[in-house]
N, C-alpha and C positions, 0 to 999 in steps of 0.2 A: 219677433220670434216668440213663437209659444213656450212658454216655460213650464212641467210639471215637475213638483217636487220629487227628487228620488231616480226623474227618468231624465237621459241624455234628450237635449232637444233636437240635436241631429238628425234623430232618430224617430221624431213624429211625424206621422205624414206629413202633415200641412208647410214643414220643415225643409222637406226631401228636394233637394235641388235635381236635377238629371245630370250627370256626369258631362254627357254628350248630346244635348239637346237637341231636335231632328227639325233642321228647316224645310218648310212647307216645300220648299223645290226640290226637297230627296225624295216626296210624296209626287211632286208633278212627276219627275222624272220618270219612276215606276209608273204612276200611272200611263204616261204614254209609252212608253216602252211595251205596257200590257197592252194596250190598242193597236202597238207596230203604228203608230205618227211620227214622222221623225221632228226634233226640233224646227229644220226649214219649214216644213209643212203648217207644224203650229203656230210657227213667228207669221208667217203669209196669212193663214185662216183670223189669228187675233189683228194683223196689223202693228205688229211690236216687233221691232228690227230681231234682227238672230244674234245681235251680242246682249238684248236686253233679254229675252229667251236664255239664251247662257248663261249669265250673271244669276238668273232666279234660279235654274237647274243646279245651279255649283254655288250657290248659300252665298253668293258675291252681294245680292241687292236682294231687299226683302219683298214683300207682297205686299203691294197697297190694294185699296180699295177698287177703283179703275183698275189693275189687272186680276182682280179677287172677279169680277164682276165679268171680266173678258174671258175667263176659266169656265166659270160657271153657264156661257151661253155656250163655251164649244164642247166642253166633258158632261155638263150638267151635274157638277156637282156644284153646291150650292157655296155661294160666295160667303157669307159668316163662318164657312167651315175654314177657309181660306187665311183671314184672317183671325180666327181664334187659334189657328195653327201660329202665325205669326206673331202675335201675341202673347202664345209660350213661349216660343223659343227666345223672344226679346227678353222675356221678362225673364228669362231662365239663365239668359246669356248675363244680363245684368246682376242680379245674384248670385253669382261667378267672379265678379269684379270684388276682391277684397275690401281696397279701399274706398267703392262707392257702399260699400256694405257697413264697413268701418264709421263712414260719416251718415249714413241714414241712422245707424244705432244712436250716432251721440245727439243728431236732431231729434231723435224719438225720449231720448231723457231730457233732454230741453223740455222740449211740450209738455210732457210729464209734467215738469213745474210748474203750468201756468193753469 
């Protein structure tokens, strides 16, 4: 964490965690909802059963690469956006977790000494 003298670090951007972090699948959903695709449709068009389609829509199972890449050939929109969405959220979700936060800081003053 950034520290400046005087100022809360909470409080710096770089700091700023997202309360409620937005999995890449509340972006699928709307977007097919704006196209009128229903999930059946999109599970049949990618070839990914309709509980793997569900699980991504409802933040159940993340985005990997293979379904980042099967989005992008059927929405066209581009697969690195896919996964850089899922990559905040993991990474946002994880900085949320107290005590992984708690022992990342005490590993970071470890290192510090060496």
């Amino acid at each position: 964490m950034i520290e400046i003298k005087g100022v809360d670090p909470t409080m710096i951007a770089n700091n700023l965690v997202p309360e409620n972090p937005t999995h890449p699948g509340e972006v699928l959903k709307e977007e097919l909802e704006s196209r009128n695709i229903t999930q059946k449709s999109f599970a049949d068009k990618t070839g990914l059963s309709r509980s793997v389609v569900s699980d991504v829509l409802n933040g159940r199972r993340g985005v990997n690469t293979e379904y980042a890449l099967l989005f992008e050939a059927i929405l066209g929109i581009d697969a690195e956006l896919w996964l850089r969405m899922q990559a905040r959220y993991d990474m946002a979700k994880v900085k949320r977790n107290k005590s992984f936060m708690e022992r990342l800081e005490n590993i970071r003053k470890v290192a510090a000494a060496f």
